[in-house]
Structures are given as C-alpha cells and as structure tokens.
MITI-276442 format. One record per residue (C-alpha): x, y, z; residue number from 1; chain. Coordinates in Angstrom, 3 decimals, m for minus. Layout:
MITI-276442
+----------+----------+----------+-----+---+
!       px !       py !       pz !   k ! c !
+----------+----------+----------+-----+---+
!        X !        Y !        Z ! NUM ! A !
...
+----------+----------+----------+-----+---+
END
This chain:
MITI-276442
+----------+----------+----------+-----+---+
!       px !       py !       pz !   k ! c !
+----------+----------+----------+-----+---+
!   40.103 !  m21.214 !   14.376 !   1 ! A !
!   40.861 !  m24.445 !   13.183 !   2 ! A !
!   44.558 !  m25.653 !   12.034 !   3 ! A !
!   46.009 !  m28.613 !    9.993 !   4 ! A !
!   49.510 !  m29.010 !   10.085 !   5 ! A !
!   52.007 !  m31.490 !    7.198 !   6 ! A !
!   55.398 !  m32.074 !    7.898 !   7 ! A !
!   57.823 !  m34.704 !    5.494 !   8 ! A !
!   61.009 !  m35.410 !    4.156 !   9 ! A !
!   61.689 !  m37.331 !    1.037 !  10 ! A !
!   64.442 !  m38.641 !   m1.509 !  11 ! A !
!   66.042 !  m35.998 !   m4.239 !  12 ! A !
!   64.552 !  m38.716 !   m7.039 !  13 ! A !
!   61.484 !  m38.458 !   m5.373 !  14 ! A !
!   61.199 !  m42.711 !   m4.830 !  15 ! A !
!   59.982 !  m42.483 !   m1.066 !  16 ! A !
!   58.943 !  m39.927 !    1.288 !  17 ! A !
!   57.332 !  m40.308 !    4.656 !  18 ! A !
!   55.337 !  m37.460 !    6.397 !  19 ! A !
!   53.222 !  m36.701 !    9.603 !  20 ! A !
!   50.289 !  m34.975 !   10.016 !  21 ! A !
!   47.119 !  m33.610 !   12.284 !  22 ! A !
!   43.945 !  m32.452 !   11.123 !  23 ! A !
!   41.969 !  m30.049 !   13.981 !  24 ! A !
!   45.072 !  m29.781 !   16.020 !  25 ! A !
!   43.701 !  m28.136 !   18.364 !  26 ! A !
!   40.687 !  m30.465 !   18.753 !  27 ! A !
!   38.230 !  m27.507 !   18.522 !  28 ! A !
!   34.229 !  m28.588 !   18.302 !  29 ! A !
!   32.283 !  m26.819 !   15.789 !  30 ! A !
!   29.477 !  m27.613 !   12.830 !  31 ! A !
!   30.989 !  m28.676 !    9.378 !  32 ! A !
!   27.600 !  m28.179 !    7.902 !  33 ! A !
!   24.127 !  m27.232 !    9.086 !  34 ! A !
!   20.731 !  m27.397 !    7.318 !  35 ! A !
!   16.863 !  m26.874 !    7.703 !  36 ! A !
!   14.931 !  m29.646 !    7.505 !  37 ! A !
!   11.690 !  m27.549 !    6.903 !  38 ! A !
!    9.381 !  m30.808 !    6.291 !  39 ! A !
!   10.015 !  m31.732 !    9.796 !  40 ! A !
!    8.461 !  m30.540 !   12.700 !  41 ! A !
!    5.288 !  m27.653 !   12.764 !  42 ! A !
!    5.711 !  m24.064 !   13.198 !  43 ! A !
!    8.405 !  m22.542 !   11.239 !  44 ! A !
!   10.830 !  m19.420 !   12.626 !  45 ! A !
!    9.342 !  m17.549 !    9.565 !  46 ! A !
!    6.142 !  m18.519 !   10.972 !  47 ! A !
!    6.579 !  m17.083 !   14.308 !  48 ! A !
!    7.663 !  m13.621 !   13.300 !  49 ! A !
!    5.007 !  m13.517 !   11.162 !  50 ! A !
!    2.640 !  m14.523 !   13.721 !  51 ! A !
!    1.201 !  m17.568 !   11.982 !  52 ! A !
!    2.272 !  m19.843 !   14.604 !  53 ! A !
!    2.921 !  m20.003 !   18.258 !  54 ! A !
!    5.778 !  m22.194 !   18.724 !  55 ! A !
!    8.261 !  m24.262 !   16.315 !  56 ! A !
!    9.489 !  m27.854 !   16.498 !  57 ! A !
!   11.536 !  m26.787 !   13.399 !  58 ! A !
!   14.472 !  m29.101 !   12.927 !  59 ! A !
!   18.089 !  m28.485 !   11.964 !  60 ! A !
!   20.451 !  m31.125 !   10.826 !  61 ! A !
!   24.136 !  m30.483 !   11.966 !  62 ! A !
!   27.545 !  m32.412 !   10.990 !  63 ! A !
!   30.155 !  m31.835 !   13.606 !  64 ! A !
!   33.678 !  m32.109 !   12.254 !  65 ! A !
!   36.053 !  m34.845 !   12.695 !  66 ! A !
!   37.920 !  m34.446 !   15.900 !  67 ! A !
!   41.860 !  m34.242 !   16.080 !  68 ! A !
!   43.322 !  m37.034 !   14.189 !  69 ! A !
!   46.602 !  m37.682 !   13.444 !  70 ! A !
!   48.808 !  m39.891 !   11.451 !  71 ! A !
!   51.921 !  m41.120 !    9.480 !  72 ! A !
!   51.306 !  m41.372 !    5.329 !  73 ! A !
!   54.718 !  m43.531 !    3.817 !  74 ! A !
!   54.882 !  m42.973 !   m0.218 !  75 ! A !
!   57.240 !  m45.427 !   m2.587 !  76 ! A !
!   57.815 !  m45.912 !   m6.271 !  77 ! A !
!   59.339 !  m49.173 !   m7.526 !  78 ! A !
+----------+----------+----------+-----+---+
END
C-alpha cells in the first residue's frame, strides 16, 4: 500500500498559498513498471514449458519507484 499525503492553507482571494507534502510516506519498495526484454538473453520461459529450451537468461527490465520524498510548494499571484 502506498500513500501520498497534501496538506495547505491559503488566502480567501486565492493570491498565496503554501502547502506540504510526502509522496511514498511510508517509504515502501516496490516496481513502478516491469517489462520483458525478449531480444535479450537465450531461452525464453515460454520456451521452457514448452520444452524447447533448457534454461533461460531471459531478462526483465524493472523501475523501482521514487522513495519517500517530501517537500514545501509556496504559490503567489502579483
């Protein structure tokens, strides 16, 4: 489970506001995105269930998410 969390206050005539904020608050690890890369490597997992090869080298690409970050945004119209 991952949570983001936005807090802020601002003017009634909306001409500054200033919030905090956390992305991943609680700084868990996981893959954003994974994919085959089926040109790499020799022996598919297809291939070994099918019995046309005897091992795999098949390679995944993975992109871990960002880990907790935090911050302060200010906003002002003039």
């Amino acid at each position: 489970m991952f949570m983001d969390a936005k807090a802020g206050v601002g003017s009634s005539d909306q001409r500054w506001a200033a919030e905090v904020w956390v992305r991943n608050a609680l700084n868990k690890s996981a893959m954003q995105l994974v994919a085959d890369a089926p040109l790499q490597g020799s022996g598919t997992t297809r291939a070994i269930t099918q019995g046309l090869a005897a091992s795999s080298t098949q390679l995944y690409a993975g992109l871990p998410i960002e880990p907790r970050t935090f911050g302060v945004t200010l906003r002002a119209k003039f």
